[in-house]
Structure formats: structure tokens, C-alpha cells
BARO-585831 format. One line per field, with one value per residue (C-alpha): residue in one letter; residue number from 1; y, z, x. Coordinates in Angstrom, 3 decimals. Example, Ala and Ser with C-alpha at 12.3 -4.5 7.8 and 13.67 -1.06 7.14 Angstrom:
BARO-585831
residu = [A,S]
num = [1,2]
y = [-4.500,-1.060]
z = [7.800,7.140]
x = [12.300,13.670]
END
This chain:
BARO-585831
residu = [X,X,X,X,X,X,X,X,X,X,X,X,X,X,X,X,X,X,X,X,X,X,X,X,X,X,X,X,X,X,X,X,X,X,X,X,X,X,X,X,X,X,X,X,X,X,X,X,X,X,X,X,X,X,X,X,X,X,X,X,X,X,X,X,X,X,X,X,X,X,X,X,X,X,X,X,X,X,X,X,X,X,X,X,X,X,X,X,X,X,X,X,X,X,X,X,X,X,X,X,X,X,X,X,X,X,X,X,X,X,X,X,X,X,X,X,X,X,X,X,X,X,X,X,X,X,X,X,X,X,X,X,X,X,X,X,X,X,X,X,X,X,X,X,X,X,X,X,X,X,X,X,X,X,X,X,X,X,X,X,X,X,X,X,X,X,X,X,X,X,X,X,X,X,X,X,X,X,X,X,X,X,X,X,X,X,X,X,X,X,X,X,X,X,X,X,X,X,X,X,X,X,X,X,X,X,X,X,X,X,X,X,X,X,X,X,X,X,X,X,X,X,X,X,X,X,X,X,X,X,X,X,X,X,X,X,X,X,X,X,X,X,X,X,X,X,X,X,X,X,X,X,X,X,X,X,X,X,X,X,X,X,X,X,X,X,X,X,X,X,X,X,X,X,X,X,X,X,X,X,X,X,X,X,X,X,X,X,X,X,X,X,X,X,X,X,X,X,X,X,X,X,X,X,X,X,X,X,X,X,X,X,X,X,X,X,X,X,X,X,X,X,X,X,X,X,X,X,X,X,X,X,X,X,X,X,X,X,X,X,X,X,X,X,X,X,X,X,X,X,X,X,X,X,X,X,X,X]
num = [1,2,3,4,5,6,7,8,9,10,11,12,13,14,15,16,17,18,19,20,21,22,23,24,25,26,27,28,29,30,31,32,33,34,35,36,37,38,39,40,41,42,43,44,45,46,47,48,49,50,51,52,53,54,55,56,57,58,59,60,61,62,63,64,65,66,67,68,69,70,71,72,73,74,75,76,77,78,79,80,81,82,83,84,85,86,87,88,89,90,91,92,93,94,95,96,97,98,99,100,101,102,103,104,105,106,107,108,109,110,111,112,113,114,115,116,117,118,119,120,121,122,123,124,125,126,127,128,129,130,131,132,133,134,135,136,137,138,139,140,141,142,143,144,145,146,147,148,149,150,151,152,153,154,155,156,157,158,159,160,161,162,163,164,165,166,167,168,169,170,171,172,173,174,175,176,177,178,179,180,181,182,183,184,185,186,187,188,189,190,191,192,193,194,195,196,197,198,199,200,201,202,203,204,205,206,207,208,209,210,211,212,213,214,215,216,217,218,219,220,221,222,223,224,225,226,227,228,229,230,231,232,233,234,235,236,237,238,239,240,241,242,243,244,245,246,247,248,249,250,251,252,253,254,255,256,257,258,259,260,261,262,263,264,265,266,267,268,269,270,271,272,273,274,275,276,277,278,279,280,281,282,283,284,285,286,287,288,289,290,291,292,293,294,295,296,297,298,299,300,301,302,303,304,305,306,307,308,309,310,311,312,313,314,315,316,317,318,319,320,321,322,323,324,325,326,327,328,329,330,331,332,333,334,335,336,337,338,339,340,341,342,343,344,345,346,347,348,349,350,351,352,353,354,355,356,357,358]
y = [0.000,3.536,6.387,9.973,12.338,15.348,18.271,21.175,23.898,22.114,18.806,15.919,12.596,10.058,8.968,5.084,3.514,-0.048,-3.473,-4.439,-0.994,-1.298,-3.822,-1.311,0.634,-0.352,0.503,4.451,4.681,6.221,3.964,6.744,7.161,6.364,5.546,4.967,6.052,4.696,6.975,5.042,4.257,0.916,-0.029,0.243,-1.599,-4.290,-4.800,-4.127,-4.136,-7.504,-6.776,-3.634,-4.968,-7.102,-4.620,-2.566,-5.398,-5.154,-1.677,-0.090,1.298,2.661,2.656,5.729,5.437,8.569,7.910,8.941,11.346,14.765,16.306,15.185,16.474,19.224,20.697,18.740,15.565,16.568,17.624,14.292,12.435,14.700,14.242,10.091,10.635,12.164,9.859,6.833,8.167,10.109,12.749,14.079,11.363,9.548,9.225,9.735,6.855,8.266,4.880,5.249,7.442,11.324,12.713,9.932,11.427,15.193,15.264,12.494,14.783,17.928,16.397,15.545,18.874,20.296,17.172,19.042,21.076,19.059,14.966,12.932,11.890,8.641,8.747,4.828,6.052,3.502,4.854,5.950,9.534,9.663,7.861,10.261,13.919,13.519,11.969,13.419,17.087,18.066,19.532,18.688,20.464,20.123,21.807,25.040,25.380,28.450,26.118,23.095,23.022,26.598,25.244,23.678,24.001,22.590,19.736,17.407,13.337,11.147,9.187,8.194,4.578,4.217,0.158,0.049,-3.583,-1.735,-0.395,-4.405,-3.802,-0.197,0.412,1.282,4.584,5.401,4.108,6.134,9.633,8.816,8.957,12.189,13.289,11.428,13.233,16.619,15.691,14.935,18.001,20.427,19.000,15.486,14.754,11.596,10.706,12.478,10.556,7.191,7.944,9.145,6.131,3.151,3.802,-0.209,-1.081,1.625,1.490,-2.640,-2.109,-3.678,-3.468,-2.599,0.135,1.348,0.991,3.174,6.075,6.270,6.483,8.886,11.127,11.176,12.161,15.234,16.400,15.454,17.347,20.365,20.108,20.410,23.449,25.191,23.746,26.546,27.235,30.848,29.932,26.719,24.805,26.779,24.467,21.592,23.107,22.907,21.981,22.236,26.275,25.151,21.510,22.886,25.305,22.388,20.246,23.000,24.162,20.713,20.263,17.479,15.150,14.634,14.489,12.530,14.638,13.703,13.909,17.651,18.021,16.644,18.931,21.682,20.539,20.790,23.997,25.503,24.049,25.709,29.037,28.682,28.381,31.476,32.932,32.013,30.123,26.865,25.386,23.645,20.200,20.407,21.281,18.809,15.988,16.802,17.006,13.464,12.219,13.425,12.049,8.539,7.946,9.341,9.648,12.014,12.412,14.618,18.904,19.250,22.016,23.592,27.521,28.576,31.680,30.028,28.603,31.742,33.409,30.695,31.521,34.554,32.087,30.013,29.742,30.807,33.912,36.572,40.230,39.479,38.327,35.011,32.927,30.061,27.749,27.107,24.726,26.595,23.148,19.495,19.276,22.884,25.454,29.117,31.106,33.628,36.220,39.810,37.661,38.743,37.634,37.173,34.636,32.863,32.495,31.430,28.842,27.174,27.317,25.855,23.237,22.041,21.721,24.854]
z = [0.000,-0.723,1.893,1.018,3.952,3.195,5.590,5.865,8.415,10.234,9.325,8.371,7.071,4.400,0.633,0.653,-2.804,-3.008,-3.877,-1.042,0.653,1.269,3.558,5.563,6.146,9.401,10.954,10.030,10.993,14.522,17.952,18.963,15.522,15.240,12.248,8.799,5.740,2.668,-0.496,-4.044,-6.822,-7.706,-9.885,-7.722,-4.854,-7.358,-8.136,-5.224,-2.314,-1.251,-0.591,0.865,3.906,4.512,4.861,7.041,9.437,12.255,12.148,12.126,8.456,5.917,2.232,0.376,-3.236,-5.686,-8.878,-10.702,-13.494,-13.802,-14.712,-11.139,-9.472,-7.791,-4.619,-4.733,-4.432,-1.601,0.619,-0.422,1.215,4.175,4.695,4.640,7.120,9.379,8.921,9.391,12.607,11.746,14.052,14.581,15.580,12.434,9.234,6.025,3.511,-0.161,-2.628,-5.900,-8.818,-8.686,-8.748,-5.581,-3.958,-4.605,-3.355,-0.382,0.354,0.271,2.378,4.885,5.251,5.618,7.842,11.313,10.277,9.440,10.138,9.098,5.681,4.224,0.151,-1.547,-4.851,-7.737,-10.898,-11.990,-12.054,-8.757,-7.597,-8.816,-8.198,-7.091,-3.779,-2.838,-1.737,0.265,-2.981,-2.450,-3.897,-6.710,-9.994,-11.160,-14.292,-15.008,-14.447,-12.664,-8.900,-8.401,-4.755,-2.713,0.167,0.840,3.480,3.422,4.625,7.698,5.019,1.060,0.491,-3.464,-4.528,-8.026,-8.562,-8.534,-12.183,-13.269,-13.477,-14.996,-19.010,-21.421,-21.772,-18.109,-17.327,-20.902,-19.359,-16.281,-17.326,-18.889,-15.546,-15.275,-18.326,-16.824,-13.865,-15.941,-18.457,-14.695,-12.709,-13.660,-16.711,-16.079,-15.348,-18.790,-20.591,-19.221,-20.339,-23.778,-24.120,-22.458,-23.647,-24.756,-21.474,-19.785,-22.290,-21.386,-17.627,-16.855,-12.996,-12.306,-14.266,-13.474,-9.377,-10.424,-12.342,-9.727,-7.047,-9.091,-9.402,-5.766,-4.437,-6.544,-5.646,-1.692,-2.013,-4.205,-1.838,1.360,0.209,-0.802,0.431,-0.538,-4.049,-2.911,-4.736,-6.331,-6.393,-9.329,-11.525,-11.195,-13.039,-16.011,-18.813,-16.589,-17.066,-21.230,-19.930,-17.428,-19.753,-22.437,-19.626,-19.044,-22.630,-23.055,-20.346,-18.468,-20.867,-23.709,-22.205,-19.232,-16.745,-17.831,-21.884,-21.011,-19.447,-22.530,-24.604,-22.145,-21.877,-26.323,-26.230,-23.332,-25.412,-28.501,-26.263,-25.288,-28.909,-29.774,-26.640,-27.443,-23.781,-25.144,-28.088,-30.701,-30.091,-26.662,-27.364,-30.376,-27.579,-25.552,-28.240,-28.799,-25.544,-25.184,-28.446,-27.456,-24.765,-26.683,-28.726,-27.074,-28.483,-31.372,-30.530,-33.618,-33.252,-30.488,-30.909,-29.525,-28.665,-26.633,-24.993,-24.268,-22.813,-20.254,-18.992,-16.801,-14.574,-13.724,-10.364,-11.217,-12.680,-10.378,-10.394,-14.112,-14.776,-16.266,-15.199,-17.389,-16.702,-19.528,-20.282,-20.732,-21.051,-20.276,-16.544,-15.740,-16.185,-15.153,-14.559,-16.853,-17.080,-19.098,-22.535,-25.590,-25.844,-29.833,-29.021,-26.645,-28.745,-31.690,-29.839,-28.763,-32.257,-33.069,-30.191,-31.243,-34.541,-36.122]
x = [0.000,1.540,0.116,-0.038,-0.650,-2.982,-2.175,-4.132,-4.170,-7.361,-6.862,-4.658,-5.681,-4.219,-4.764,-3.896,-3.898,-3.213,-5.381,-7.294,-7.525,-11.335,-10.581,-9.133,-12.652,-13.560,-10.407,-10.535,-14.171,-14.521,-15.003,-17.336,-19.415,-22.843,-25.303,-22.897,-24.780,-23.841,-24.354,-23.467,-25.257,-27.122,-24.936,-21.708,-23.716,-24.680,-21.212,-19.540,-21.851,-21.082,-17.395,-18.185,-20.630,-17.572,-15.012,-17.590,-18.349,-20.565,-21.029,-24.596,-25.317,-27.899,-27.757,-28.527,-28.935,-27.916,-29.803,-26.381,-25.343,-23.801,-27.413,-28.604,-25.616,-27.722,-28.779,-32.242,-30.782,-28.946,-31.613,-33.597,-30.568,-30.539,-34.193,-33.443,-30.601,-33.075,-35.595,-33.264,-31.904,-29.431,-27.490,-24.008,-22.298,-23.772,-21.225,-21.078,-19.080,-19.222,-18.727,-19.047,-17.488,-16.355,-20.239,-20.854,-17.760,-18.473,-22.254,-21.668,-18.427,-21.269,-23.794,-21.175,-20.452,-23.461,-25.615,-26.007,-23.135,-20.771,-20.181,-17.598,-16.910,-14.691,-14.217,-14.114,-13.979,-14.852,-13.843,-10.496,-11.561,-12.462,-9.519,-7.055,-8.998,-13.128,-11.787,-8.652,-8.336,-12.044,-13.924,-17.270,-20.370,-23.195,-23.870,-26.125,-27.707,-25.299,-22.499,-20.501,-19.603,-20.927,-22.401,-19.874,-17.439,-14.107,-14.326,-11.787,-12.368,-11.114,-9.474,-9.160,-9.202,-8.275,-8.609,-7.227,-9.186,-12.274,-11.391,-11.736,-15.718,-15.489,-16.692,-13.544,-14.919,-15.377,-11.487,-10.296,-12.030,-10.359,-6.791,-7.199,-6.931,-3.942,-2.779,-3.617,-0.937,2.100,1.174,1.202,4.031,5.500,7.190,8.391,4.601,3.669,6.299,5.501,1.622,3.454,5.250,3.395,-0.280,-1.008,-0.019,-2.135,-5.262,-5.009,-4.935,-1.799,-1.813,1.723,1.399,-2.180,-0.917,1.908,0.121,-3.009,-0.024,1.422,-0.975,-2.488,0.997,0.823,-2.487,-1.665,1.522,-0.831,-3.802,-0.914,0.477,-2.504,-6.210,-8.639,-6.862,-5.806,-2.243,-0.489,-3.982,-5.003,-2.735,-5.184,-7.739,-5.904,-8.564,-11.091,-11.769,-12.900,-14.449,-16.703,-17.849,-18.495,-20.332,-22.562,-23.284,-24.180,-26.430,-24.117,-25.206,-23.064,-19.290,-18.090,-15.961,-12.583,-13.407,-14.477,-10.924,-9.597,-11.116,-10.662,-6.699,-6.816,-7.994,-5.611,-2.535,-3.810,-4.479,-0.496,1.084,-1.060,0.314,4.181,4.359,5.236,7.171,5.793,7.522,5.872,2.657,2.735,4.155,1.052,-1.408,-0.628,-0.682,-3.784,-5.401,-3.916,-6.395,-9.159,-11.499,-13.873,-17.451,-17.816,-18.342,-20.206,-22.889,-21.911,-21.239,-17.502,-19.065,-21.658,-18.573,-16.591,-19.316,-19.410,-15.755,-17.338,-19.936,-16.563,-15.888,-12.244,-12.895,-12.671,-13.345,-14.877,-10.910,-10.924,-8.183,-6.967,-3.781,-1.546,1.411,4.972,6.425,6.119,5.512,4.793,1.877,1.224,-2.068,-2.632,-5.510,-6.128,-5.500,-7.288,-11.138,-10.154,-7.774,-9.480,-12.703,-10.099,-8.439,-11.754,-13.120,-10.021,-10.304,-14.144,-13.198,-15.497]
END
């Protein structure tokens, strides 16, 4: 098992990736905690459930079920699984397990924090996305109809318990949106990471489990060592959302409905390397090293029909841009990124005209 310790200024907890780590459950849930509630999807709990109840062991528990999907991702849901809580029994020594993939771990993470307050919160994530961002870091929070994650707060968990041999059950597509993510981290801050996804991608794309153990590890250690140094994204967190400024925006233009998370981030991650060349802040045999990384693990559904300038006026309702500055992070080279704002609205429209193909 590899352990990555989370600090924060409040709280400290670990990220342990490694087969068999939900059989460590039971041991990081509280002597003194009450009620467990459960909160996955039927599907995961049809897969999984069995092994779960094991790992959890005598302890008193609930099962909440999220009926799933980015479009349901909202505040509504969240107060139907507060009012079940209550029903069941629940109080503030009750506590929260979120199981299940990034939109289980983001709303469970939510209703944690807000549940009398605040009560406990332990993230099993399912899916490869979730496993190497959803879980780790506190995010939690649901979507608007202006855009994604607008309703949130940061609330980090007692612990992460990341089992790569859930990803044997998960659909090609799900586990191919997932390592975009993976991308994203050796394009921000690791290029030997990025260069072993470069190089490697039959063994990756077939699940080989030395090396999937090895990029999930890698990955989580750079957003524990990230989410250390900066928890509320006041400074250095900013780099992971690169692609994610353009792929929210196309999640929301397409009503959460078309994209997963992580093929948003790869178009998002397309259109901030294209927004860098036009910029000068990279070279061309990087950007043309990370163009093809990307389009390795793809494809991502088609962007036909949908207006770039619909897009770029969705920048301003992101929860990065501030003072009506949009913020976008952009590669200088493999392995490093800056923020950047006050660029030209005529070459950021170009770029994701360029980026959806138009």
C-alpha cells in the first residue's frame, strides 16, 4: 500500500492507494461514531456491495442510493438524502461513507459537510476519475444550471481509500475519461509521469496493474503534495484546473449530458494548449508531444454544433474567474503550467473554435 498524507491547516488525514484498501474501512471509521450512511449508486452496490458490507463489518449502516449522473448532481438531491438521514436516525455522531465514482464522492463529500453542520466523511472512490482527483483534496459540492460546482465548500475526509481492482468492473470509456486526468498531472508537474503515459499507452489502455498501481499512485501524491500546500486554491492549487476552465464550460453548454468529466478536461486541456502556442508560452515540439498524448487515450465524443461563442461566454460564470478576470492555466512546457488572465477575448474564442473543430 503507498500512503499519502494530506495536511491542511485544520486537518490531516491520508490517501492510501493499493489493492485491497477497502478492507481497511472499518479501521478508520470512529469507535465513537454512530449511524454509517452509505451513499453510491445501484450499480456500484450491485457490483460491489457484497465486498463492501464485509469490509464494514458489524457496524450499524444505511444505504442511500444517488440515482447517478452529472445532470442530477444538484442541490435537490442533496436535501432528499438529508431528509433520509433524518428519517433513518441520523445525528451528529452519524457518518457519512461516499462509494461510488467522482459525482458519488463530490455530493456524499457535500452532504457531509453540511448534515447538522458538518459529520464525518470517508471517500471509496470507484472509478479511476475519482480515484485520482473527485476523492482526494475536500472539494465537495453540486452543480447550477449556469455552471458546474458553483455550490460547494471545501471539506476534506477522515481518510481516502483508493482500490485500483475496482477499475476491473469499470466500461472502457469510463477508465479512458479517467486517465485524462492522469494526463492533466504529468502536463502540470510530472514529466516523467507524462512521458511514461506518452510512451506506455497499450499497457495503460489494457490495464496492466503494475502500471495502473503506479500512475493512480502517481498522481495522488501530486495532488496530496498540491492540496498540502494550498487547500482553498488561494495559490499553487489553481494548476489543477488545467482543462477544466474550457471543460466545465463544455459540460454546461451541453447540459451534463453529452461528455463525461474527464473527456471535457480533454477537450478543455486541447484547447488551453492551442491558447499557449497562440500565446508564445510553449514550443511547438511540446505542445505537439502533448497534443498526442492526449489524443492517445481518446477519442472524445464529437463537438459538432456547439457555438464557440456560446462557450466563451461561459468563462465569466466560472468559479475561477474573479473580479470578471478570467483565469486560465496554460502549459509553458512538459511538466509545468502558469495562470494567466487579461488575454485577448479574440484569441481565446479562436483557440476554442479551433479546439471544437469549427
Amino acid at each position: 500500500m503507498n500512503r499519502f498524507s494530506i495536511e491542511t491547516p485544520h486537518h490531516k488525514y491520508d490517501a492510501i492507494v493499493g489493492r485491497g484498501a477497502l478492507q481497511l474501512l472499518s479501521e478508520h471509521i470512529p469507535a465513537s461514531a454512530g449511524l454509517c450512511f452509505i451513499v453510491t449508486t445501484e450499480d456500484v452496490w450491485r457490483l460491489h456491495g457484497d465486498s463492501f458490507l464485509r469490509a464494514l463489518g458489524d457496524r450499524p449502516h444505511h444505504v442511500l442510493f444517488f440515482p447517478g449522473g452529472e445532470a442530477r448532481k444538484r442541490i435537490s438531491e442533496v436535501e432528499a438524502l438529508a431528509e433520509q438521514v433524518v428519517a433513518l436516525g441520523g445525528d451528529r455522531s452519524s457518518i457519512v461513507i461516499a462509494f461510488g465514482g467522482g459525482i458519488v464522492n463530490d455530493l456524499g463529500g457535500f452532504l457531509a459537510a453540511i448534515f447538522m453542520r458538518g459529520v464525518p466523511v470517508i471517500q471509496v472512490p470507484t472509478t479511476l476519475l475519482a480515484q485520482v482527483d473527485a476523492s482526494v483534496g475536500g472539494k465537495t459540492g453540486v452543480n447550477l444550471v449556469a455552471g458546474k460546482n458553483l455550490v460547494g465548500s471545501f471539506y476534506q475526509p477522515l481518510v481516502v481509500l483508493i482500490d485500483p481492482s475496482f477499475l476491473e468492473t469499470l466500461p472502457e470509456r469510463e477508465y479512458r475519461a479517467g486517465l485524462f486526468e492522469i494526463v492533466k498531472c504529468g502536463i502540470i508537474a510530472d514529466e516523467e509521469l507524462f512521458w511514461l503515459l506518452r510512451h506506455e499507452s497499450g499497457e495503460v489502455l489494457s490495464q496492466a496493474p503494475g502500471i495502473v498501481d503506479r500512475i493512480i499512485s502517481a498522481s495522488v501524491r501530486i495532488k496530496a503534495e498540491v492540496v498540502s500546500a494550498d487547500e482553498k486554491e488561494g495559490g499553487l492549487r489553481r494548476i489543477l484546473n488545467f482543462g477544466h476552465t474550457f471543460g466545465h464550460a463544455l459540460e454546461a453548454e451541453t447540459h451534463y449530458s453529452r461528455f463525461l468529466h474527464g473527456e471535457a478536461v480533454a477537450f478543455g486541456m486541447k484547447a488551453a494548449v492551442i491558447l499557449a502556442r497562440e500565446e508564445a508560452m510553449v514550443n511547438e515540439s511540446d505542445a505537439a508531444e502533448m497534443d498526442a498524448c492526449i489524443a492517445a487515450y481518446g477519442p472524445i465524443p464529437s463537438c459538432a454544433g456547439i457555438p464557440a461563442a456560446n462557450l466563451a461566454g461561459r468563462l465569466r460564470s466560472d468559479k475561477k474567474t474573479i473580479q470578471n478576470k478570467i483565469h486560465f492555466v496554460l502549459p509553458d512546457r512538459i511538466g509545468h503550467v502558469r495562470v494567466v488572465s487579461g488575454l485577448e477575448e479574440t484569441r481565446v474564442l479562436a483557440a476554442i473554435a479551433t479546439a471544437l473543430g469549427n
